[in-house]
C-alpha positions in Angstrom: 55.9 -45.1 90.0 52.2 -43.7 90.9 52.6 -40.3 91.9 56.3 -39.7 90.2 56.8 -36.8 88.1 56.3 -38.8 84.9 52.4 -40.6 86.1 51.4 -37.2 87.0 52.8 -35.7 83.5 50.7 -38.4 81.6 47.3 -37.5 83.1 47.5 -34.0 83.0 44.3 -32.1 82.1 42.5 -35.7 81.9 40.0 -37.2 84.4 42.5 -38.9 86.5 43.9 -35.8 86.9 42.8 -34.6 90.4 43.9 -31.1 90.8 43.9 -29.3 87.5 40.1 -29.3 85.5 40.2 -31.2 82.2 37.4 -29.2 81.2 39.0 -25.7 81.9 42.1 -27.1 80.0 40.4 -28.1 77.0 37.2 -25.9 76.9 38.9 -22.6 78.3 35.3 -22.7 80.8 33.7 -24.9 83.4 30.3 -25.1 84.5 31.1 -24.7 88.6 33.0 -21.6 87.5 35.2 -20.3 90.7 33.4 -23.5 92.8 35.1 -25.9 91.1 37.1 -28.5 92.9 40.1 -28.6 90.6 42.3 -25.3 89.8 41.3 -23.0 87.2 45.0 -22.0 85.9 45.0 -18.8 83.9 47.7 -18.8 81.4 49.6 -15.5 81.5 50.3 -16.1 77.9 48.6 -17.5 75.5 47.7 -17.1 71.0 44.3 -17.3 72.2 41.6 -14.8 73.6 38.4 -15.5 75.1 35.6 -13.0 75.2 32.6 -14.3 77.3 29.3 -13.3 76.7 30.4 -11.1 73.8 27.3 -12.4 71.4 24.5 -12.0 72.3 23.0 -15.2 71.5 18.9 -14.5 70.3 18.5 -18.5 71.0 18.3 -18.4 74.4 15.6 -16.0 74.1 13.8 -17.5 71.6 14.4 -21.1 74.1 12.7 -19.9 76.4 9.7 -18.1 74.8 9.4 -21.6 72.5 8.8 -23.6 75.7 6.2 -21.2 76.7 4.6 -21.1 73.2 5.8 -24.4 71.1 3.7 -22.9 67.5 6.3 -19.4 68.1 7.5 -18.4 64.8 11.3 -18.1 63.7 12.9 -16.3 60.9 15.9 -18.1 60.7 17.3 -16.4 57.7 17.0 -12.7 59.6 18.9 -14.4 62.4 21.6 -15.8 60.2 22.2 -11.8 58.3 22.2 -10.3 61.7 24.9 -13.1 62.9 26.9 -12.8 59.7 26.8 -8.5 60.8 27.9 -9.2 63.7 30.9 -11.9 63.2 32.1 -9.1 60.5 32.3 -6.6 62.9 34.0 -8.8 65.6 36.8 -9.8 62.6 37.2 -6.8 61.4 37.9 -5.3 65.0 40.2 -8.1 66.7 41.3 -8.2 63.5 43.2 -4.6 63.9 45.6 -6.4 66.0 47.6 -9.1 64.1 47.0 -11.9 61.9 44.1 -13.9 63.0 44.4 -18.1 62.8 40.7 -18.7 64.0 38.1 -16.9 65.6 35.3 -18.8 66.9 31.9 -18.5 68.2 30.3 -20.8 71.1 26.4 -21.4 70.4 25.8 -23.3 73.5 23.0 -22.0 75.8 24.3 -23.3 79.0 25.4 -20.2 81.4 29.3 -20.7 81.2 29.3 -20.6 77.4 27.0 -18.8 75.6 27.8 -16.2 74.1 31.7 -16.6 74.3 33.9 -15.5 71.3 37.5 -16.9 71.2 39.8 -16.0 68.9 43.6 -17.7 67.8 46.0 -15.6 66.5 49.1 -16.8 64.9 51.6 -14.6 67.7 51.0 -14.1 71.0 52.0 -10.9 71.5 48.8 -9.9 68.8 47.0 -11.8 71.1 48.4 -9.9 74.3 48.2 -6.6 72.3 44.2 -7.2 71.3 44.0 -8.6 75.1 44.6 -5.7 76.5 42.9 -3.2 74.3 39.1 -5.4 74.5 39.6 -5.7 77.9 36.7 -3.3 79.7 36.1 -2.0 76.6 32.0 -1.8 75.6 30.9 -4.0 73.0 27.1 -4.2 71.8 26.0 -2.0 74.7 27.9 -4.3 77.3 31.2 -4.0 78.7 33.6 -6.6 77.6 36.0 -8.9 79.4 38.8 -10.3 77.4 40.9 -13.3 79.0 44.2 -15.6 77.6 42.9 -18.8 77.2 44.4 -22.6 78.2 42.6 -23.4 74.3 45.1 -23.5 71.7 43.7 -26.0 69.6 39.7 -25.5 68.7 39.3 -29.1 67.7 40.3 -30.2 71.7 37.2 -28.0 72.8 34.6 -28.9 70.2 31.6 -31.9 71.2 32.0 -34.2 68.3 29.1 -35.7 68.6 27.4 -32.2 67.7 29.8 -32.2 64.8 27.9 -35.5 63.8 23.9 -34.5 64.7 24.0 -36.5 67.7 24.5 -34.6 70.9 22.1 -35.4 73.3 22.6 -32.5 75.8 22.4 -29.9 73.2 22.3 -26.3 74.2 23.6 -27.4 77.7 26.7 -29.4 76.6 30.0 -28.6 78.4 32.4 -28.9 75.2 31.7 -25.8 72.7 29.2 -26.7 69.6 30.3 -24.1 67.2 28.3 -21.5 65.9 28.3 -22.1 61.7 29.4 -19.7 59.4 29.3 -19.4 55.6 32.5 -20.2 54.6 32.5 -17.5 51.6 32.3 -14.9 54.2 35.2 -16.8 56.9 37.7 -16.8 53.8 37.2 -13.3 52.4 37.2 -12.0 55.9 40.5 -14.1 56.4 42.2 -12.8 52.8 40.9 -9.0 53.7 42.5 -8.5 57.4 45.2 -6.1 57.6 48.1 -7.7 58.9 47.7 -11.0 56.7 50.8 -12.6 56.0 52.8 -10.9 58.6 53.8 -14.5 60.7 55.7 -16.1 57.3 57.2 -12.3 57.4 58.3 -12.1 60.8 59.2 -15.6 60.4 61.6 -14.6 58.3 62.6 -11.8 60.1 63.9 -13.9 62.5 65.3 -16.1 60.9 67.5 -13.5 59.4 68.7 -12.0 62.6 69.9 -15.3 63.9 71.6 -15.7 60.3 72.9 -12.0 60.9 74.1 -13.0 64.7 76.0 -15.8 63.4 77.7 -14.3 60.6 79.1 -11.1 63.4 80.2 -14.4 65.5 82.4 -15.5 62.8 83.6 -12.3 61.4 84.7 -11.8 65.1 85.9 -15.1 65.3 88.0 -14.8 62.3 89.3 -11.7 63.1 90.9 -13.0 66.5 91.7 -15.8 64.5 94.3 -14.0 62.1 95.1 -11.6 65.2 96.6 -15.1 67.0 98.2 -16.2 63.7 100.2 -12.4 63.4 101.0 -12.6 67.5 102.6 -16.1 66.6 105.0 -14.9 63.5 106.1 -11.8 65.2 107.3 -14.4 67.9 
């Protein structure tokens, strides 16, 4: 029935939803911030980080100065070797602190995005590890914040119609239009990190203390069974 356990399940984090903010959920941000009508529920886990503001995003300088002076020249290709410095150093850094799924970065101008770096790691305690060592740590001379975030799955938070060339709000959408990287420099970075290949490992690992847990269970089992078997010919 409306309002039963189950109706409310089905519209969580949507528009129907009137107490938890869809775009919080999927976005990890909201424009109304702490003013927002709907709760803001910080995870207290999460495989995700997010680092607000952490790039410093040249665009929304050179936005403004373009509407004051349309003809303003822009070397793109500078911008794009200073980026490609920069993501380097941010995946080499978070990168200390265990295997890294995805690390993002938001190029939308609008003041509740820009800026913001989020990175996935494959294990959440790597991401509560690299949580609390960012955290108040200076970055770029600025001090850095570093939050779990609700995001666990970057294609949920992404404007699709950016994806396609045709998002009409631009710089001041509210889902993320991803800053592009060269792919050559996203794999090696990916194949280089230190702690590659440590999830299938631990995976593993696991899986071979349950296997080790269940073989003590039936070694102990077995024993009591032949104890009960020499109890009942000695009667």
């Amino acid at each position: 029935m409306p309002g039963g356990a189950a109706h409310l399940a089905n519209i969580y984090g949507t528009e129907e939803d009137r107490v938890h903010c869809p775009f919080y959920l999927k976005v990890g941000a909201c424009r109304h911030g702490d003013r927002c009508s709907r709760q803001h529920i910080r995870p207290l886990h999460s495989t995700t980080i997010c680092l607000p503001h952490m790039f410093d995003n040249p665009m929304a300088t050179i936005a403004a100065q373009q509407g004051m002076n349309p003809d303003l020249h822009v070397d793109y290709r500078k911008l794009d070797e200073e980026f490609d410095e920069f993501y380097t150093d941010v995946y080499e850094e978070l990168s200390q602190y265990g295997e890294i799924d995805e690390l993002i970065v938001v190029d939308n101008l609008c003041d509740h995005l820009v800026g913001n770096v989020m990175c996935s790691y494959y294990d959440e305690e790597d991401a509560d590890v690299a949580r609390r060592n960012l955290h108040g740590r200076w970055f770029g001379g600025r001090q850095l914040t570093c939050e779990f975030s609700p995001v666990t799955d970057f294609r949920n938070a992404t404007c699709r119609q950016h994806d396609e060339g045709k998002c009409r709000f631009r710089g001041q959408c509210n889902y993320v239009h991803l800053r592009q990287m060269r792919r050559s420099l996203v794999e090696g970075l990916r194949e280089d990190q230190p702690h590659r290949g440590e999830r299938s490992r631990r995976g593993r690992d696991r899986y071979d203390d349950r296997d080790r847990g269940r073989d003590r269970r039936d070694d102990r089992g077995r024993s009591s069974s032949r104890g009960g078997d020499r109890s009942r010919s000695r009667g």
